[in-house]
C-alpha positions in Angstrom: -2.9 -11.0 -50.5 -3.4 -12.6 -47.1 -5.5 -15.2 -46.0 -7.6 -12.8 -44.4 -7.6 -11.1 -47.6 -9.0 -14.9 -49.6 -11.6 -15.2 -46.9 -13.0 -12.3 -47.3 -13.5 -12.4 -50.8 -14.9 -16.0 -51.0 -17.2 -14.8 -47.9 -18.4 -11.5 -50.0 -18.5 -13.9 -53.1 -20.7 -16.3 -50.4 -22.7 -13.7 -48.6 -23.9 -11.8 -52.4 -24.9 -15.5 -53.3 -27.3 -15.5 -50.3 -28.5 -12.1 -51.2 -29.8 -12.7 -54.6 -31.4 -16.6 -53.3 -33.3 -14.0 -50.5 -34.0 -11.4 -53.1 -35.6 -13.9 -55.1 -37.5 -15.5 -51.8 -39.1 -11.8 -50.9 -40.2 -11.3 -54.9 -40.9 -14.8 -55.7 -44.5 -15.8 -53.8 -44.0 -19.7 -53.7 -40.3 -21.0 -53.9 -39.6 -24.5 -55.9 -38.3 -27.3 -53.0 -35.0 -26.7 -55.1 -35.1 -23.0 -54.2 -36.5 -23.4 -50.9 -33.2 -26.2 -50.0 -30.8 -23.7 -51.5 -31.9 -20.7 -49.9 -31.5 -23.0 -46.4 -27.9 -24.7 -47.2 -26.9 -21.2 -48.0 -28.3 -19.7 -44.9 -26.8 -22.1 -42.9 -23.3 -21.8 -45.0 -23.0 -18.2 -44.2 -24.2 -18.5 -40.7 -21.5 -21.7 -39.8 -18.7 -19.0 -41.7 -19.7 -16.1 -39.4 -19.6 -18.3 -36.5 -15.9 -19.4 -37.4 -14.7 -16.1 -38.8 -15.9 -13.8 -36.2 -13.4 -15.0 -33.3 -10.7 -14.6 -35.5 -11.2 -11.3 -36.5 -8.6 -8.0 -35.5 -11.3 -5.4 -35.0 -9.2 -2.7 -35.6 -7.4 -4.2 -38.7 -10.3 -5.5 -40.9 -12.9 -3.3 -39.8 -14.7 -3.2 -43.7 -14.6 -7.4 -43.0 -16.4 -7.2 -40.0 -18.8 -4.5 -41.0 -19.7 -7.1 -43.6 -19.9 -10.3 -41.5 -22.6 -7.2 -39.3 -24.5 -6.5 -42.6 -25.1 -10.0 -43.7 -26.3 -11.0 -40.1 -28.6 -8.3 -40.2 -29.9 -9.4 -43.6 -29.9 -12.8 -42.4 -32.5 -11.9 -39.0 -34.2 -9.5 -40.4 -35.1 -10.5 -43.9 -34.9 -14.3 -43.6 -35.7 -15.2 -40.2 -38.6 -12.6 -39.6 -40.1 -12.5 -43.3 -39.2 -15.7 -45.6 -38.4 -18.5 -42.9 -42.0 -17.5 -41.7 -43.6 -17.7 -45.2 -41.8 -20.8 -46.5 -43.5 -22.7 -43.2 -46.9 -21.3 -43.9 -46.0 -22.2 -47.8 -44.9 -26.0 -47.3 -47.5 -26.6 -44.3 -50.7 -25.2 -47.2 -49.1 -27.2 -49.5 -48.8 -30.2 -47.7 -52.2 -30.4 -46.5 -53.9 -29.1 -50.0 -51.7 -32.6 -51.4 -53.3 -34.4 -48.9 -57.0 -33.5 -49.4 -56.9 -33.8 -53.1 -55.6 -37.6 -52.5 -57.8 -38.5 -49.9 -60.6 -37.4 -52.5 -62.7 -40.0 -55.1 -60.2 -43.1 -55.1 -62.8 -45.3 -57.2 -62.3 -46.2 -61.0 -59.4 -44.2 -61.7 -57.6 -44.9 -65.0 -53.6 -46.1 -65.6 -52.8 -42.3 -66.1 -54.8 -41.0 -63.1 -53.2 -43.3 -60.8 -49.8 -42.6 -62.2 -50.7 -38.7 -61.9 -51.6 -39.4 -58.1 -48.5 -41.5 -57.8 -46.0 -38.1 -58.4 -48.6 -36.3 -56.1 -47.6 -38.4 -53.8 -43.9 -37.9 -54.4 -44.2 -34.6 -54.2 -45.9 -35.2 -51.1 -42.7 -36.9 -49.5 -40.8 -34.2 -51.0 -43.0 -31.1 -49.3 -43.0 -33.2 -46.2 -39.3 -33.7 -46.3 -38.4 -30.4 -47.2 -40.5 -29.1 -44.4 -39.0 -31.3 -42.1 -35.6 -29.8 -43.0 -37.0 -26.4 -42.3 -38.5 -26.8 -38.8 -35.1 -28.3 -38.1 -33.7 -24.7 -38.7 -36.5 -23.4 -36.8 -35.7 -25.3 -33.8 -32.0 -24.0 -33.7 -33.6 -20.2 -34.1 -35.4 -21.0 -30.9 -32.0 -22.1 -29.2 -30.1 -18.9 -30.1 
């Protein structure tokens, strides 16, 4: 087995990875921030491998390789970048502001357990917030391409 050979297996082992996480965007309606961070670090995984691998590859001798690195960039613009990149935004951004209504809503005589309640809402605030942060970051390098 070549190298060639052990790449493309770990980037078809890679690549079914990022099928199922965007499988499971398109039928899921709200992603977890766990899900949504995967799906993202996996994006960007298989994108950085295509970017490296592409270069290096003989057309003519690992055609079925490349044919694959062309399938998962397709999957990649059309699926995540036109549907679920769009949707997660729109997801996180509702989110975010919904968090921040019900906060800035009746802050008088609240009990030990309410204010501990509105203490993880505001967690998961800085989580949404961060997480959405991480997202317009890939955003910004769609714009660049």
């Amino acid at each position: 087995m070549t190298s060639v050979d052990d790449v493309f297996g770990m980037f078809q082992t890679e690549s079914k990875k990022l099928e199922n996480l965007i499988n499971n965007a398109i039928t899921n309606s709200e992603l977890s921030i766990h899900e949504i961070i995967e799906t993202y670090y996996q994006i960007m995984n298989i994108s950085s491998m295509i970017t490296m691998l592409k270069p290096q590859i003989d057309v003519n001798e690992h055609k079925s390789f490349l044919e694959q690195i062309q399938e998962t960039e397709k999957i990649i613009s059309e699926k995540f970048n036109s549907i679920i990149h769009p949707q997660v935004i729109g997801q996180l951004t509702n989110s975010i502001e919904n968090t921040k209504k019900n906060l800035q809503s009746g802050n008088v005589g609240k009990s030990k357990e309410e204010i501990e309640n509105e203490a993880k809402k505001y967690e998961k605030l800085r989580q949404m917030m961060s997480t959405k942060e991480f997202v317009e970051q890939y955003d910004k390098g769609l714009s660049h391409d």
